[in-house]
KELUM-266902 format. One record per atom (N, C-alpha, C): x, y, z; residue in three letters. Coordinates in steps of 0.2 Angstrom, whole numbers, plus 5000, padded with zeros to 4 digits. Layout:
<nodes>
XYZALA/...
</nodes>
This chain:
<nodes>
618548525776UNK/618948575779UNK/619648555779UNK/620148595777UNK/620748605779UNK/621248585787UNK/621348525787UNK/621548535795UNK/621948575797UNK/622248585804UNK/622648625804UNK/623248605804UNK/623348535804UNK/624148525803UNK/624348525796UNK/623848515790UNK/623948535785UNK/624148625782UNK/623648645785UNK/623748725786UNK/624448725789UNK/624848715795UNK/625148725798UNK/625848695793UNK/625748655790UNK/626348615785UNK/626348675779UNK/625848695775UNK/625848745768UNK/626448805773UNK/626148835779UNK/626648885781UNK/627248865782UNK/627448805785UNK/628348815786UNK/628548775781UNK/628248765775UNK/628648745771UNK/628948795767UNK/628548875765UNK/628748935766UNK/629448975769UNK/629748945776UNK/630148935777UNK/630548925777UNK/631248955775UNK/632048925772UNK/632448915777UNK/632448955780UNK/633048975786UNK/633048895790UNK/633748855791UNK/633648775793UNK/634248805799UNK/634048755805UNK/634748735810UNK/634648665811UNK/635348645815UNK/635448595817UNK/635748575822UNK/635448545827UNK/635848535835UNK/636048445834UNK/636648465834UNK/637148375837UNK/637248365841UNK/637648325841UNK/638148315847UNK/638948355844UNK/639048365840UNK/639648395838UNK/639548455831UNK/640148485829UNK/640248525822UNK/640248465817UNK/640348415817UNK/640648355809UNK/640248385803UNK/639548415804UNK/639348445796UNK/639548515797UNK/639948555801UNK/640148625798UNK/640648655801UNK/641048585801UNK/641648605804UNK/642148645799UNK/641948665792UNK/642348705787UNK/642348765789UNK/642048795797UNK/642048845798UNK/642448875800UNK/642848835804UNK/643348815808UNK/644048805807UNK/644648845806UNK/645148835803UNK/645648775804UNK/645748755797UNK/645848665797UNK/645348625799UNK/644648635797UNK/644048615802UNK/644248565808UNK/644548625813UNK/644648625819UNK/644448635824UNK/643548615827UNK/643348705831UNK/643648705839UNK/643548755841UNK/643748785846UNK/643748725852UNK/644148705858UNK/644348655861UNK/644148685867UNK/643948635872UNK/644348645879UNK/643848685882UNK/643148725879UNK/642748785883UNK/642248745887UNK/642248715893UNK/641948675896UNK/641648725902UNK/641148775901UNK/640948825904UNK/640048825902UNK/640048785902UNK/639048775899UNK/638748755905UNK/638448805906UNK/637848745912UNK/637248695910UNK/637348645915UNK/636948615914UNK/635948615911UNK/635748575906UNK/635048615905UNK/634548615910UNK/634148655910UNK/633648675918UNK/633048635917UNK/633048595921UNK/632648545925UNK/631948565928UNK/631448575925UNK/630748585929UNK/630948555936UNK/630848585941UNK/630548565949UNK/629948535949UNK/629648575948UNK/628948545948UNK/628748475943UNK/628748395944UNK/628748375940UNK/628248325944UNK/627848315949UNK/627448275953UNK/626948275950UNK/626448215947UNK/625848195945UNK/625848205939UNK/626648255933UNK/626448285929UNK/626148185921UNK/626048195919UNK/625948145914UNK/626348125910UNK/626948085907UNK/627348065902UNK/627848115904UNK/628148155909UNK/628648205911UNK/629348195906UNK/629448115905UNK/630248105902UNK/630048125895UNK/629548105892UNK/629448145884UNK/629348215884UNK/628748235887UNK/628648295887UNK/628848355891UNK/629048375894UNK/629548435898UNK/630048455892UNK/630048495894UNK/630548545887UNK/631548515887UNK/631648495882UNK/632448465881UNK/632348415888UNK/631948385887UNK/632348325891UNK/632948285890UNK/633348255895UNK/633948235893UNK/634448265889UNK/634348325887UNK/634848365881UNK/635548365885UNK/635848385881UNK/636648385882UNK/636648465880UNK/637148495887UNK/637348585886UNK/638048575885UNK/638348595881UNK/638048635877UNK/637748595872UNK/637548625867UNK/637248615862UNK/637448645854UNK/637848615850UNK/637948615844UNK/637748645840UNK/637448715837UNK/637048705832UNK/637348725825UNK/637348695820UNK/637548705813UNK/636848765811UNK/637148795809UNK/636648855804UNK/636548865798UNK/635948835795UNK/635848825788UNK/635148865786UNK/635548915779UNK/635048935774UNK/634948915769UNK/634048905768UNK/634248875759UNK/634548825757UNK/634448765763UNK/634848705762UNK/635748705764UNK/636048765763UNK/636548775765UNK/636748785770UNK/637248765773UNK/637648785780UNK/638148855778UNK/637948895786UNK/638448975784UNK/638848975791UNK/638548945798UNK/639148945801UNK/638948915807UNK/639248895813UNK/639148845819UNK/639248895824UNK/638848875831UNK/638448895835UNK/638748835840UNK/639048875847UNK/638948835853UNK/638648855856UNK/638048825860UNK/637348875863UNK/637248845870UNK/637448865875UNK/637548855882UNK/636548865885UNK/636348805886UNK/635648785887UNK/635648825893UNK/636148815898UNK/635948825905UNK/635848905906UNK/636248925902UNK/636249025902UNK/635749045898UNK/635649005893UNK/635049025886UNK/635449085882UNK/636149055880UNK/636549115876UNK/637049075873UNK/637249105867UNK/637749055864UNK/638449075865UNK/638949015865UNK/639449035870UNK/639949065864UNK/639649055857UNK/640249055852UNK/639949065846UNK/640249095840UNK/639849075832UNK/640749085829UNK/640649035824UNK/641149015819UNK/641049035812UNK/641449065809UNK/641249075802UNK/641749095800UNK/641749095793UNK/642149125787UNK/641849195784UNK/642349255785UNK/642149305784UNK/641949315775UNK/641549355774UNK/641449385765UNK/641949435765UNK/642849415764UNK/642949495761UNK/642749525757UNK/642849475751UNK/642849535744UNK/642049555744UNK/641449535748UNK/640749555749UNK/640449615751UNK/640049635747UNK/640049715751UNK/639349685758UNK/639549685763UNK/639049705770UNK/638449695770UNK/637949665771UNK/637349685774UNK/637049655776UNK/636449705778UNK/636049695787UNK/635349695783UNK/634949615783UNK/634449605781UNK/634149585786UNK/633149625788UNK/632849595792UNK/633149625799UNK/632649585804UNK/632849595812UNK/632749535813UNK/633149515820UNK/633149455826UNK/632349415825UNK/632249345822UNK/631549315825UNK/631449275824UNK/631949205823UNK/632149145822UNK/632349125828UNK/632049055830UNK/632149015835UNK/632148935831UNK/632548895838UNK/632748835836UNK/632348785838UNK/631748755835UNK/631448705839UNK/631848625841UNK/632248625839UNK/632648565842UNK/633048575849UNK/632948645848UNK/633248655857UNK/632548635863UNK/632148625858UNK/631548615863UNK/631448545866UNK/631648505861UNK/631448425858UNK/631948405852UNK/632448355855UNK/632648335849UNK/632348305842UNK/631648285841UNK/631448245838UNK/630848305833UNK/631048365836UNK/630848415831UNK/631248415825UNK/630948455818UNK/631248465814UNK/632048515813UNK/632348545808UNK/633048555809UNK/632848645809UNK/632248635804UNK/632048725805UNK/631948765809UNK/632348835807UNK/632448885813UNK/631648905809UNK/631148935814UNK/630548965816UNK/630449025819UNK/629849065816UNK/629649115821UNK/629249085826UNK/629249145830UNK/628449105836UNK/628149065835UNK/627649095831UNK/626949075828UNK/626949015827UNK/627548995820UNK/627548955818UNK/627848895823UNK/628248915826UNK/628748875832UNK/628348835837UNK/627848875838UNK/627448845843UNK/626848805839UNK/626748805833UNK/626248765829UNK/626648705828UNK/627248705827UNK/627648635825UNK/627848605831UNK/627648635836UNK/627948595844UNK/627248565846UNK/626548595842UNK/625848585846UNK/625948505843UNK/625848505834UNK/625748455832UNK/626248415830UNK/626948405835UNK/627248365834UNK/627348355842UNK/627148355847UNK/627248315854UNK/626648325857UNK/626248395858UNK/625548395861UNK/625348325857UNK/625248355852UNK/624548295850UNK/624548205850UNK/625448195854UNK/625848105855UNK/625748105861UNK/625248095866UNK/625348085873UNK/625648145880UNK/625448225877UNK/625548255878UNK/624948295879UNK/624748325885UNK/624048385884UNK/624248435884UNK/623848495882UNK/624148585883UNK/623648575889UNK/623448565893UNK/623048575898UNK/623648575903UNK/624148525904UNK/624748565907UNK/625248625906UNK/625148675909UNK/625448725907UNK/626048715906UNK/626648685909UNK/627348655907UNK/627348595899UNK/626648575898UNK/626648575891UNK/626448615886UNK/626348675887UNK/626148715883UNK/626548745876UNK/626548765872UNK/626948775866UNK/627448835869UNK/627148875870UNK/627548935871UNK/628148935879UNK/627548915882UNK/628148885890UNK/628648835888UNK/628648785883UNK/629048735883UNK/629648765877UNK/629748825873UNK/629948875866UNK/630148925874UNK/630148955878UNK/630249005883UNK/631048955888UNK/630748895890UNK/631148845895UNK/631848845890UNK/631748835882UNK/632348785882UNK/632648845876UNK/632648945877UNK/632948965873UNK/632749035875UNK/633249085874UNK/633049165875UNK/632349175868UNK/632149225871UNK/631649245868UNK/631449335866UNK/631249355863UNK/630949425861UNK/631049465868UNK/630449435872UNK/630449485879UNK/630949455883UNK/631549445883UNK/632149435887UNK/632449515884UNK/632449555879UNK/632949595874UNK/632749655877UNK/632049685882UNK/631849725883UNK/632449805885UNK/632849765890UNK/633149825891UNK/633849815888UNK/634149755884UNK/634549735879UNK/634549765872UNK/635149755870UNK/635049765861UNK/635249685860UNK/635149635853UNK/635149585855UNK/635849595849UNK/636249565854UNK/637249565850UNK/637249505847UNK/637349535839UNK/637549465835UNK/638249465840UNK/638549395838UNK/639049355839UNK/639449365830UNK/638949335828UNK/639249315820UNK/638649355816UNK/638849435818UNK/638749485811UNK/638349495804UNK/637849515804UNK/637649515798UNK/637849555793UNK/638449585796UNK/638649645790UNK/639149625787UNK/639649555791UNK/640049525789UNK/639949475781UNK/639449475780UNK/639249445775UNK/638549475769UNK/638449425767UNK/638049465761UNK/637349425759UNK/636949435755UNK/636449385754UNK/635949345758UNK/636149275757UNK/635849225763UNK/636349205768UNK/636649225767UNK/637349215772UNK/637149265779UNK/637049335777UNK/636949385781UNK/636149355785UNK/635549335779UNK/634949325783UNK/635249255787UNK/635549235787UNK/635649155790UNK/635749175800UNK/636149255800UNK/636249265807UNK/635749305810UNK/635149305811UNK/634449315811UNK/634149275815UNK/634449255820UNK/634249195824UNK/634249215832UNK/633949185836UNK/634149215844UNK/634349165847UNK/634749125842UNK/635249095845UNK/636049075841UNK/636149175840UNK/636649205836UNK/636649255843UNK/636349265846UNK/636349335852UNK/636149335856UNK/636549385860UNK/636649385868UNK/636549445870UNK/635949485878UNK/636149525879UNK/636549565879UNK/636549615876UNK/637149675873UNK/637049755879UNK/637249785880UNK/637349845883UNK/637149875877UNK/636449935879UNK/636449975873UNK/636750025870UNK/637350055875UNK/637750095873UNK/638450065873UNK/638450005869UNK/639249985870UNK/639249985864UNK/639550055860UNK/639750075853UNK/640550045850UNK/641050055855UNK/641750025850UNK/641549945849UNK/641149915851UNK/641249845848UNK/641049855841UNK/640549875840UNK/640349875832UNK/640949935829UNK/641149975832UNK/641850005826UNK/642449925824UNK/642349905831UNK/643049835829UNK/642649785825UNK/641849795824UNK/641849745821UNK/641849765813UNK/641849815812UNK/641949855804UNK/642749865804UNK/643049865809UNK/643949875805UNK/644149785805UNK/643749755807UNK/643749685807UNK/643649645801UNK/643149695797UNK/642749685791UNK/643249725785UNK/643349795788UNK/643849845783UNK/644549825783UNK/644949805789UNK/645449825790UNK/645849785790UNK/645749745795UNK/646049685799UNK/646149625792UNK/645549625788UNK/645449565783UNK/645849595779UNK/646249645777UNK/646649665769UNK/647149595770UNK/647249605764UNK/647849545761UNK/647749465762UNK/647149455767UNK/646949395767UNK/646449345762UNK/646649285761UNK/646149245755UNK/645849215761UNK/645749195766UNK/645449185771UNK/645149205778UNK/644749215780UNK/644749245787UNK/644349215791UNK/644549165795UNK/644149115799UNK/644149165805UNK/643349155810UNK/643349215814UNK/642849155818UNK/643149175825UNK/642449165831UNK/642449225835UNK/641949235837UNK/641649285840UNK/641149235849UNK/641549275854UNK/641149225859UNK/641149265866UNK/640849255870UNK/640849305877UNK/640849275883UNK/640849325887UNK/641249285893UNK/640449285899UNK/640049225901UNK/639849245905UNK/639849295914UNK/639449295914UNK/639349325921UNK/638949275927UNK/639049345929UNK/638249325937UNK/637749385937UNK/637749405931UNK/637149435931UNK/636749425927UNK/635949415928UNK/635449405924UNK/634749435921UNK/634649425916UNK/634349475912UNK/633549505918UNK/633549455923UNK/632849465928UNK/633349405934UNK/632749415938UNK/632849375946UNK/632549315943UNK/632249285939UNK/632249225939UNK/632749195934UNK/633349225932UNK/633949185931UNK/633849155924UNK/633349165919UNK/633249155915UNK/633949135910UNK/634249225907UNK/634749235904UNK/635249275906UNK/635649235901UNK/636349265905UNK/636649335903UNK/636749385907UNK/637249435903UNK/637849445903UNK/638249425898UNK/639049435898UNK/639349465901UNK/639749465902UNK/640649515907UNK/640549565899UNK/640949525895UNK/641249545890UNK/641249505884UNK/641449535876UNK/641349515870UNK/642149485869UNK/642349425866UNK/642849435865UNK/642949405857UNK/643449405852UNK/643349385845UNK/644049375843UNK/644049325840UNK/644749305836UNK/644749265831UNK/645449295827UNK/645349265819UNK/645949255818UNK/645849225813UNK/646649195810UNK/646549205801UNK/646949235798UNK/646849265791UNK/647649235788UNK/647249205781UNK/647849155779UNK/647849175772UNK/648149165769UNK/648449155762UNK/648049115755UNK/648349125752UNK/647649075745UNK/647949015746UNK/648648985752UNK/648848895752UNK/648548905759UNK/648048945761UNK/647648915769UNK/648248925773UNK/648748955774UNK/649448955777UNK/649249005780UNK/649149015789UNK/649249085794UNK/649949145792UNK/649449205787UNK/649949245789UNK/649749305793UNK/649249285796UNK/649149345805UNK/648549315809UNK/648549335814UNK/648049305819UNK/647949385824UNK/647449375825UNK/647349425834UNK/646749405835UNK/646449475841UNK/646149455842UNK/645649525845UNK/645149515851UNK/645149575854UNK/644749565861UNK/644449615865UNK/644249575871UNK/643849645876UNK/643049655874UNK/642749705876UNK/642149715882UNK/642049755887UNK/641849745893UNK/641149765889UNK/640549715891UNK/639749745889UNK/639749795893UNK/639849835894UNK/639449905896UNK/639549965893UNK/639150025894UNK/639250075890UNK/639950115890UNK/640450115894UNK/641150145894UNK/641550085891UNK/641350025888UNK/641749975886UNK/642549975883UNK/642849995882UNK/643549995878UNK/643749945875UNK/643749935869UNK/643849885867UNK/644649865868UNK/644949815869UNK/645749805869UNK/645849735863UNK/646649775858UNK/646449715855UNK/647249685854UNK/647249645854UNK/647949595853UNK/648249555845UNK/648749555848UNK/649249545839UNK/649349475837UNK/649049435845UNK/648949345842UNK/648449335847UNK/648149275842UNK/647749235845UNK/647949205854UNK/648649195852UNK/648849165858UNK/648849215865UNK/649049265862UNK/648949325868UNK/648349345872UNK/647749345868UNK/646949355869UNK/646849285873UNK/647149215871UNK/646949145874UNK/647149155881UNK/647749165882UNK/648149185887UNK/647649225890UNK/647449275892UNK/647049305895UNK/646449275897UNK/645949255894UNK/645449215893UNK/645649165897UNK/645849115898UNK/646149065903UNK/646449085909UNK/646849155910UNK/647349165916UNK/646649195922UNK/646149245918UNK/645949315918UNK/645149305920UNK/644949225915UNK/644249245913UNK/644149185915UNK/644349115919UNK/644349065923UNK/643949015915UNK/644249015910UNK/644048975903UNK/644548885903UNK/644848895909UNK/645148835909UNK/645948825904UNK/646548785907UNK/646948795906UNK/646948745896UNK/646448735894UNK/646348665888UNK/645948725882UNK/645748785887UNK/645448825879UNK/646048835873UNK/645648805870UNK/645948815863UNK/645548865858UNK/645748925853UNK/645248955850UNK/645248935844UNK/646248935841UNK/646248905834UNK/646848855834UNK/646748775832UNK/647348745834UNK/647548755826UNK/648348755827UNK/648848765824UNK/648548835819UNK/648548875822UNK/648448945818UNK/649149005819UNK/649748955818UNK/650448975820UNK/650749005815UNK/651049075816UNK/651149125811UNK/652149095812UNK/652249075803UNK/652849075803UNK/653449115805UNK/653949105806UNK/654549135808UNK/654649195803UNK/654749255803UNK/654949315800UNK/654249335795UNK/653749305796UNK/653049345794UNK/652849395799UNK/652649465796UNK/652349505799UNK/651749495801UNK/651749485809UNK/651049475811UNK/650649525812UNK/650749585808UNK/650249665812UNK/649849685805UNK/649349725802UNK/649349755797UNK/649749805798UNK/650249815795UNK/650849865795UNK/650849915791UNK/651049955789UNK/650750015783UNK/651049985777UNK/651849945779UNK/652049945774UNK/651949865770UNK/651549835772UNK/651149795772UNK/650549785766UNK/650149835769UNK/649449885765UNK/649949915760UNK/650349945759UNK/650749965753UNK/650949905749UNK/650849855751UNK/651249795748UNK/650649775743UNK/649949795744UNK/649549775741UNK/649249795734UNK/649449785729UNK/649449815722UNK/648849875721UNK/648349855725UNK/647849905722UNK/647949975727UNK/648449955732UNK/648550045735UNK/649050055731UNK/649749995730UNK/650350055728UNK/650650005724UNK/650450035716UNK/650749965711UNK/651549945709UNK/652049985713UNK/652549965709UNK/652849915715UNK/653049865713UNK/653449785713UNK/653949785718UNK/654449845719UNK/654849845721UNK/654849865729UNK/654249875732UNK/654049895739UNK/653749815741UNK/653749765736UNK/653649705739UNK/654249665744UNK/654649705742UNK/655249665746UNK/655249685754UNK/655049745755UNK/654749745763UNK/654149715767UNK/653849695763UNK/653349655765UNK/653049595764UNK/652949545769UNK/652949475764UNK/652349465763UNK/652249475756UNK/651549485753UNK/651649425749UNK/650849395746UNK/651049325744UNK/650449315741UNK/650249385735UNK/650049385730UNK/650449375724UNK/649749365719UNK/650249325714UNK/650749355711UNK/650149425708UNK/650649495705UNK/651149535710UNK/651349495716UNK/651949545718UNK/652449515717UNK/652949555714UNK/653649525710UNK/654249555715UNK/654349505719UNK/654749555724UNK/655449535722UNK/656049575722UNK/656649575720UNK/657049535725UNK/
</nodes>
């Protein structure tokens, strides 16, 4: 007969979708412009502690993320590949952040729904792979229950110890589950890579302008750029998804990018900064540092947040998409001579 850890190995090897929880971004800090990431957000609560721990048996192994560090780092990997970094605040069960590099020249898409979890937020000594349920709770049985751990303790049970240390499916009930880092923004296994529920935070189901900004974000905002380094992050609250405090729902959505040239060189930045509810308005800003400014002054993020270090737009470069700007771009308006209005820094602009 087949055991079932062998059965249970034939399944997730099936599986491609990988994460990775460290202590820091060092393996995906490419996300990060000038693999820099974001500084100073000291806003993570602590990881939640079982009460109840009297009589329990081997309590320092087995209790769900024992000793873990909040926040928690996760690199996001498809396919062997990394697509983007994750700061995931253990105390709220929400991620504070997601870092990545946009797909411009890509056309969009939305593969799949929300169903990946991270068993390393369970246990560091788990494997790197994101997991559904089924399978999540099969790799938590036979890699701690069956070392010194019983399921006759409910507090060790698969599913209660996959519940303690991450949001879950029935947390989304009266939520819609808000990517952070977009699967429209990207294409392929890059798009399946943001498929995780610890890519998302309860959303307001009627807060429509974020998703219009995050399509002129995609259409708009990105012209003229060879790069577009983008975080996406929200502002906690003191509201929670239930009276047991489980998860957190955001104030608000806020996102900022820095869009650079084919030498990596900042030629715009901004930003934007949206209330989760359904009258939301999105408000959006013409630099990084105006959005940080707020966030800091407004949203009590600490005077040390950083979003992009040195993401500083040179003297007499236009910081807005301007029309005449988007004019300057060959594929709207090819003659050479409207390049001298705008400092465009493609190769085919031959400005006078």
């Amino acid at each position: 007969m087949v055991s079932v850890s062998l059965m249970c190995l034939g399944l997730l090897s099936l599986w491609v979708v990988r994460g990775e929880v460290a202590p820091n971004f060092d393996n995906c800090k490419e996300f990060f412009f000038r693999e820099m990431p974001v500084s100073g957000l000291n806003i993570a609560l602590p990881t939640p502690v079982e009460t109840n721990t009297q009589n329990l048996p081997n309590p320092e192994k087995c209790l769900s993320a024992y000793n873990a560090a909040s926040p928690a780092y996760i690199c996001q990997i498809y396919n062997n590949q990394y697509y983007f970094a994750t700061l995931y605040d253990r105390g709220r069960r929400i991620p504070l952040y997601s870092a990545y590099k946009m797909d411009i020249k890509g056309e969009p898409e939305r593969n799949g729904s929300v169903v990946n979890y991270e068993p390393q937020l369970v246990h560091p000594d788990l494997a790197k792979d994101q997991r559904k349920m089924k399978e999540c709770c099969i790799h938590i049985y036979n890699n701690i229950l069956m070392n010194d751990c019983t399921e006759s303790v409910p507090q060790y049970q698969p599913k209660y110890k996959l519940n303690w240390s991450q949001a879950v499916h029935d947390d989304f009930v009266s939520y819609d589950r808000g990517h952070l880092n977009p699967a429209g923004h990207h294409r392929r296994d890059a798009s399946k890579a943001t498929m995780t529920f610890t890519n998302v935070v309860p959303r307001n189901p009627k807060m429509n302008q974020w998703n219009q900004y995050e399509q002129k974000l995609k259409n708009v905002l990105s012209k003229g750029c060879s790069n577009m380094y983008v975080v996406t992050g929200v502002v906690p609250s003191n509201d929670w998804v239930d009276q047991n405090q489980r998860v957190n729902v955001p104030s608000h959505y806020w996102n900022a990018f820095c869009c650079t040239d084919n030498n990596n060189t900042p030629i715009r930045s901004g930003g934007a900064l949206c209330p989760n509810t359904a009258e939301g308005q999105v408000t959006e800003y013409n630099t990084v540092e105006d959005l940080q400014n707020k966030l800091i002054n407004e949203m009590s993020f600490g005077n040390h947040f950083k979003m992009f270090n040195h993401c500083q737009i040179s003297s007499g470069v236009n910081n807005h998409v301007s029309f005449f700007s988007l004019l300057c771009l060959p594929i709207l308006f090819p003659f050479p001579f409207l390049c001298c209005c705008a400092k465009c820094k493609k190769k085919n602009c031959n400005c006078m």
